[in-house]
Residue, then its C-alpha position, 0 to 999 in steps of 0.5 A: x380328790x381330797x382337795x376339793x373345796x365348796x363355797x362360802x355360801x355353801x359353807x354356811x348352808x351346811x353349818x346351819x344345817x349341822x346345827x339344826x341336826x345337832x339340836x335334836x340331840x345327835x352327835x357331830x359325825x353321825x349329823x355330817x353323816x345323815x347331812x350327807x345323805x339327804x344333800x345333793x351335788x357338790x355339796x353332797x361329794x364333799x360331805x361324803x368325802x368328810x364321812x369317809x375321813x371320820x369314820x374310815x380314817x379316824x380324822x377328827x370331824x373338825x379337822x375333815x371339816x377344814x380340810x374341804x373348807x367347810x370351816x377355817x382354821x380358828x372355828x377349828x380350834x373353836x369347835x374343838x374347844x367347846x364343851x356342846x358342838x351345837x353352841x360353836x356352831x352357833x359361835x360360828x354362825x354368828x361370827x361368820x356375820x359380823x366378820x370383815x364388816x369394817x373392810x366390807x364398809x370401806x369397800x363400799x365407801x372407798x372402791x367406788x372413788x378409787x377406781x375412779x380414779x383408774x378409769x380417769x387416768x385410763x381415759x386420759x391415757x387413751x385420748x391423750x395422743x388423739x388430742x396431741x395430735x390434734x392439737x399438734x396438726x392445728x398449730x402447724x396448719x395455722x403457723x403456716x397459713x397465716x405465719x401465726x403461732x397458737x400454741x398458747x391459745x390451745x392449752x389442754x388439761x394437765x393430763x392431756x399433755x404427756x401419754x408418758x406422764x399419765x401412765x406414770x400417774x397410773x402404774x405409780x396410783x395402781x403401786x400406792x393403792x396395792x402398797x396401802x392394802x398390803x401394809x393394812x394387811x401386814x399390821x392386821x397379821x403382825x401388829x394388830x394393836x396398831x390397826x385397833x388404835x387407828x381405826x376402832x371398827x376393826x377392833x369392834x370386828x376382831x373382838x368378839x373372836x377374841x373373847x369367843x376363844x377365851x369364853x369357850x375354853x373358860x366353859x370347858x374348865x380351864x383357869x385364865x392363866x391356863x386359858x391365855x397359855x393355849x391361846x398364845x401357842x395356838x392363835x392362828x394371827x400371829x399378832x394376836x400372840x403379845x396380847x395373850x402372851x401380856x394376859x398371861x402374865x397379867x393373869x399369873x400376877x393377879x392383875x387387871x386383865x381389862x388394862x392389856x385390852x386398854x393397852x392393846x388398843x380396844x374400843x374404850x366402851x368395851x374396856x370399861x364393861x370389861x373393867x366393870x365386869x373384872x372389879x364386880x367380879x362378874x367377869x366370866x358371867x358376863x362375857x355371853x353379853x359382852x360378845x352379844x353387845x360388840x355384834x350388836x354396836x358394830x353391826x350399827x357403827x358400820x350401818x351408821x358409817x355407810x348412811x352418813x358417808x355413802x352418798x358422800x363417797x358416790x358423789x366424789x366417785x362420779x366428781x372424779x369421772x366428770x372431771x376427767x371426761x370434762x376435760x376432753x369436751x372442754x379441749x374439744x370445744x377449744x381447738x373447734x372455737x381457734x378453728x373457727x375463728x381462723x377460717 
């Protein structure tokens, strides 16, 4: 009964629930507990199961939390770390809005043009022993009846000539798309610094989480070289552990934090605000507006990335799809004009 899980969408309903409860001044579990009494259907059996974690089997709210997918595994470790449950809330809230919104673009950008190409090939595939055997029939008719061979005067498009060939092209397309995905994948985990490097609006996505954790754990009363420690032992993407392991050093040293960024890969606007901050020793005390202004420009990068390359993107989409199907009207129009002329 435990594993019971609830949506996305009803995920961040009970968060912004929880958060306007806590504002009057309640604590977390009793606010999961009056949630659960004034909430319906699955969302309230989950909550009820939340309740029966906390106050009968002594879990601690966030870890009930995340075990029916209310939170994930790093707002845990944000919601434990935090002096007020209300302002991680918020965190969360916020992050929630701003997370993924680089993948979300190149989704919108790039599905529509790659898919394309699926449904070309898969046309191309299916016609393509119609067309053979049209063809195939034509020549033989006329070769003989008039003792003549065509076979250089009905030439069909590349990927009219072999069934073969085009589910080569297809299962060989399908392999390289999944291989690109899941080696993004395996760098964003274990190498993130190489994905921040290439593309900068994935860094502008993973940041605010980074500088979220080190600020919480900075209001709760540990010293950056305690903060950076906690970190690298508790951070959930495992490629995050080097940065926190070279803060940590930097941190113990007296050095400049804001080079680590530098060297990690983030945006070059942010490690100048934070080289700023560092030098006019205003590090900490500027970090809510640091977190505030990265939400904020990549919000607008990727707002300004789909407006400048959306219609670009749909119009190679439906290149591609015209493309392939001219090529069955315009083989089509030529066996019908040799046939025609050989009557």
């Amino acid at each position: 009964m435990l594993e019971a899980k609830i949506n996305k969408n009803q995920s961040l309903s009970i968060l912004y629930s929880l958060r306007s409860i806590l504002k009057m001044g309640d604590s977390l579990p009793n606010a999961i507990k009056l949630l659960s009494q004034v909430e319906k259907g699955a969302v309230k059996q989950v909550l009820s199961k939340v309740v029966y974690l906390i106050f009968d089997a002594n879990v601690y709210p966030e870890d009930a939390l995340e075990r029916f997918g209310i939170i994930s595994k790093t707002e845990v470790f944000i919601l434990r770390n935090s002096l007020d449950a209300k302002d991680a809330f918020s965190n969360i809230i916020q992050m929630r809005e701003v997370s993924n919104r680089f993948e979300k673009s190149m989704m919108t950008l790039l599905g529509f043009p790659v898919i394309a190409v699926v449904i070309g090939l898969l046309i191309a595939y299916f016609a393509q022993p119609t067309f053979s055997s049209m063809v195939n029939t034509l020549v033989k008719q006329v070769s003989v009846t008039k003792g003549v061979d065509i076979s250089d005067d009905v030439q069909l498009m590349w990927y009219l000539k072999d069934q073969n060939f085009d589910f080569i092209l297809i299962v060989g397309y399908i392999i390289l798309v999944i291989s690109l995905i899941s080696l993004y994948l395996y760098l964003l985990e274990y190498k993130p610094s190489s994905i921040y490097k290439v593309f900068k609006l994935k860094a502008y996505d993973d940041v605010p989480y980074l500088l979220m954790m080190m600020n919480n754990l900075h209001k709760a009363g540990f010293d950056p070289k305690r903060i950076f420690d906690i970190l690298a032992k508790t951070s959930i993407k495992k490629g995050w552990v080097s940065l926190f392991t070279l803060l940590e050093k930097e941190a113990t040293q007296g050095g400049k934090l804001y080079t680590i960024f530098e060297r990690y890969g983030f945006p070059q606007d942010i490690v100048l605000i934070l080289k700023s901050s560092e030098i006019g020793k205003s590090y900490w005390d500027s970090m809510d507006s640091l977190i505030e202004y990265v939400n904020e420009t990549n919000k607008q990068k990727n707002e300004m990335l789909k407006k400048v390359f959306g219609n670009v993107a749909t119009v190679i989409g439906f290149s591609i799809v015209i493309y392939f199907t001219v090529g069955l009207f315009m083989a089509m129009f030529s066996l019908q004009s040799v046939s025609t002329a050989l009557m």
